[in-house]
N, C-alpha and C positions, 0 to 999 in steps of 0.2 A: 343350447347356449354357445356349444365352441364353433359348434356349424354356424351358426348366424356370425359371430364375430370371426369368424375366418373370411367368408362371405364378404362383410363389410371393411375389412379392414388389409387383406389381401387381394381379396378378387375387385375391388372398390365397386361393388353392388350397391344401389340404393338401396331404402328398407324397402319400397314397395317391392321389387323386383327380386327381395328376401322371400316378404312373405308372398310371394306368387311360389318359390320357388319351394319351400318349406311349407307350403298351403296353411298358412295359416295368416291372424292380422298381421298390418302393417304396427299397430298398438305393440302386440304381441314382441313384434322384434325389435322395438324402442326396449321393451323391458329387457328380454334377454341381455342384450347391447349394456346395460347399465347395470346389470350383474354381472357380467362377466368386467367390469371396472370395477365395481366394489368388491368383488373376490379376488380380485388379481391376476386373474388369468390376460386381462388387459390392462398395459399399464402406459402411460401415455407421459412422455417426458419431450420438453423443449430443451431442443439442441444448440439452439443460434447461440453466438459466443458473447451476445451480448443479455441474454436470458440474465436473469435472478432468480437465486434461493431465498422466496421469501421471510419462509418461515424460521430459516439461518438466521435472519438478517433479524426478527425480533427476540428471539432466543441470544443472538450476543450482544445486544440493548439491553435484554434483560437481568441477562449473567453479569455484565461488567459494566452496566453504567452507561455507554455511551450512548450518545448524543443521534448518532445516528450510523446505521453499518449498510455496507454493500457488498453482497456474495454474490458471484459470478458463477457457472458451470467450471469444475475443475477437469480439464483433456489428456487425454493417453500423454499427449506430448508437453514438458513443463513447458518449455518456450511458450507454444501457443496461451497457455493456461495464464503465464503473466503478462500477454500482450493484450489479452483480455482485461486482466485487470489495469492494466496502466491505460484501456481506451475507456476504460470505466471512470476513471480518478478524472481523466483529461474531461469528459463530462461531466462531472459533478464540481470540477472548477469553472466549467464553462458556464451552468445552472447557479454559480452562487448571487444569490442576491441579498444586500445591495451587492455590486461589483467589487474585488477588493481593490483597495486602491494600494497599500503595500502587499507585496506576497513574498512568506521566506519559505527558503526550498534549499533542503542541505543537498547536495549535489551524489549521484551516484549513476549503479548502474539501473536499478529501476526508476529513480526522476528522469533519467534521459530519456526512457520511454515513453513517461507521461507527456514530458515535452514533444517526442514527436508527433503525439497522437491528437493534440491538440490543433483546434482550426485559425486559421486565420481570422483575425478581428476577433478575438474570444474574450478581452479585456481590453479596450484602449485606454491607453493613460496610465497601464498599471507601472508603478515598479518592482520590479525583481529584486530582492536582496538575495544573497547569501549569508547562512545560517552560521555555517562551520568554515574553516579557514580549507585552504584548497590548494595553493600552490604544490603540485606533484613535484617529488622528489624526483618521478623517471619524465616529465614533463605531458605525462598523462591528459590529452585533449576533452576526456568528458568531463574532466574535472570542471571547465567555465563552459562547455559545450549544450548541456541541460539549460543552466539559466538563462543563457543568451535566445539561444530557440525561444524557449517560453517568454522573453520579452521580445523578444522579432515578433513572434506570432498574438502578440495585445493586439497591436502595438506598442510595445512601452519601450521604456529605456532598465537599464542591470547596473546592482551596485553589486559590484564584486567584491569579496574580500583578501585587499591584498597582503595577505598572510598566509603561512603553511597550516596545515592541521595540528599539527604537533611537532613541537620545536626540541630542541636537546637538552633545555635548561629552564627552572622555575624561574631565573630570573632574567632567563629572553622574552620568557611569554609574559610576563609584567610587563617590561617595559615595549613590548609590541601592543600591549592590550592598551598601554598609555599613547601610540602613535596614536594623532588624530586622525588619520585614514582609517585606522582598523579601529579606531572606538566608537569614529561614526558609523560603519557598516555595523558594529556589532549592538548599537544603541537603536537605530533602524530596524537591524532585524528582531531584535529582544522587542520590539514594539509594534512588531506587526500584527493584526489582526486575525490573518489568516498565517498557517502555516503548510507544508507538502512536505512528506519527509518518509523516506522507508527504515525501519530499522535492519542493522547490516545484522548478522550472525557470528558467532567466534568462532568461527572456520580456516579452514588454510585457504578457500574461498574469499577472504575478506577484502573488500577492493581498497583497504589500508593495506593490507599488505602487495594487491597488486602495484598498489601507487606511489610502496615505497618507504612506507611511513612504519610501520611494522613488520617484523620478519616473522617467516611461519612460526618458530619455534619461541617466540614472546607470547604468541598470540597462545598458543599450548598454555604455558604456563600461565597467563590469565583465566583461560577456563578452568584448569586446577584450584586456581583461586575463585572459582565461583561464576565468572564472567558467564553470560549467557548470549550477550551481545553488544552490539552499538546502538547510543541513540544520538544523534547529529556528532558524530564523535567519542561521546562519552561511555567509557567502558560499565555494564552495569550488572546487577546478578538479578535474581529470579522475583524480587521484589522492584529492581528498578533503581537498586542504592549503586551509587560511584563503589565503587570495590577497590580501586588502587589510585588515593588520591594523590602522589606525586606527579603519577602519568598523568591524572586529571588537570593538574596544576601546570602541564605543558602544553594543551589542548585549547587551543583559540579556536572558540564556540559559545552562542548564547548558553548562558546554564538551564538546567534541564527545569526549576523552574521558572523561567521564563515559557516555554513552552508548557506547562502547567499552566499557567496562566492565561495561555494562548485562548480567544474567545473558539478559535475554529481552527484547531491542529487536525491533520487530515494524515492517520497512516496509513501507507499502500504496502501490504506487505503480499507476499504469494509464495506457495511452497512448505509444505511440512517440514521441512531442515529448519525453516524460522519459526518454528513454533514455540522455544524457548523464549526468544526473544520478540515475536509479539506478545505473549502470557506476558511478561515482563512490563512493557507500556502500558496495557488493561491494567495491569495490578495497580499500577504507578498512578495511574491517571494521567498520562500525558499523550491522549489524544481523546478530541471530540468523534472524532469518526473515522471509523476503520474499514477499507476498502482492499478484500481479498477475496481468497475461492474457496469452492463449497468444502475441497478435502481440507485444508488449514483451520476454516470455519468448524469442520466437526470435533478435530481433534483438539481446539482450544477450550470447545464446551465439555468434552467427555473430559476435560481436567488432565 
């Protein structure tokens, strides 16, 4: 059996040219061949980066509900592993049917990926809303850099929100949430159909803190209090509850049920560092479909 699948699979011998060589059937070395795969001594994996784990993929349907999931091959290298995932997301927005005619997309560093992975003519007509307020404190380019791409590339046009993420007072963020600028973007995006969104992590990593908005050692102190991550903003624990609603109450962002709500909220998440805070969305229920890789996928199922 190891002779024949060495044979075949090293030397790339046909079977006839096996069993001329092992004198025995051509039959003969089919079987062999298909034992040494059901023992394991053969094991045959797809490498492409755009492969599926499909059996992942009904196993986290069936654990948490959702709607529909996509696991990618997870690679030696993270980079590669979430470029993978974000050409994955960019194809299954390009696959939605009907077309969405709103899309809201909280802005990061994994939406900008999606966005550039995405083809030309992949929605005409759509509009882009933003989810969560964006104006960077260090004047941060990806912050409107993601939306615009993904409506360049509809063709569509981007409602941006002209707003910061979090402001320094409860009653900025009132009377911002009362501008008609930012009640429209935020009434728009709370009603779109479709959503795209990654959950961020409570990291010194956080690209709120790259952008300005929180400093590492806040961010500390909210994982002490629970925090396991972000979702369009909102800081939340291991169930998916707001954990510190003052903060919450400075955060110009659809609320998190609106996105609950959402007919077809889409996370993109990749990387085992996010694993707290994806468990946290699946708990919550706030996404229909979640689009990651195989290592994040198993460690979410193994609990």
């Amino acid at each position: 059996m190891l002779r024949a699948a060495e044979l075949y699979y090293y030397g790339r011998l046909t079977q006839a040219q096996i069993a001329e060589q092992l004198a025995t059937s051509r039959w003969t070395v089919g079987r062999l061949l298909e034992q040494a795969r059901e023992t394991g001594i053969v094991r045959i994996t797809i490498e492409h980066p755009l492969a599926r784990h499909h059996q992942l993929e009904v196993e986290l349907r069936q654990q948490f509900g959702v709607s529909s999931a996509i696991v990618v091959p997870s690679q030696a290298d993270s980079s590669v592993t979430l470029q993978a995932v974000c050409r994955a997301a960019a194809q299954q927005l390009t696959a939605l049917r009907p077309r969405p005619t709103v899309l809201g997309v909280s802005w990061g560093r994994t939406t900008s990926r999606v966005a550039t992975a995405l083809p030309e003519g992949w929605d005409p007509g759509v509009t882009v809303v933003q989810t969560n307020g964006g104006l960077a404190i260090d004047g941060a380019g990806h912050v409107s850099a993601a939306l615009r791409t993904i409506a360049e590339r509809g063709p569509g046009r981007v409602r941006m929100m002209p707003a910061p993420t979090i402001v320094q007072s409860v009653t900025l963020a009132r009377a911002l949430a009362q501008d008609p600028a930012v009640a429209g973007t935020l009434e728009l995006a709370a009603n779109a159909r479709t959503i795209v969104y990654s959950p961020g992590s409570a990291t010194s990593t956080s690209v709120l803190i790259d952008s300005g908005y929180l400093t590492v050692a806040e961010v500390a102190q909210l994982q002490r209090r629970g925090v396991v991550g972000d979702v369009l903003s909102h800081f939340v624990d291991a169930s998916g509850r707001i954990v510190d609603e003052e903060l919450d109450a400075r955060t110009i962002s659809i609320n998190l049920d609106s996105l609950r709500q959402c007919p077809n909220s889409i996370a993109v998440v990749s990387g085992a560092e996010k694993a707290s805070a994806a468990r946290a969305i699946l708990a919550a229920g706030l996404c229909t479909t979640i689009i990651t890789d195989a290592e994040l996928a198993a460690v979410l199922l193994a609990g």
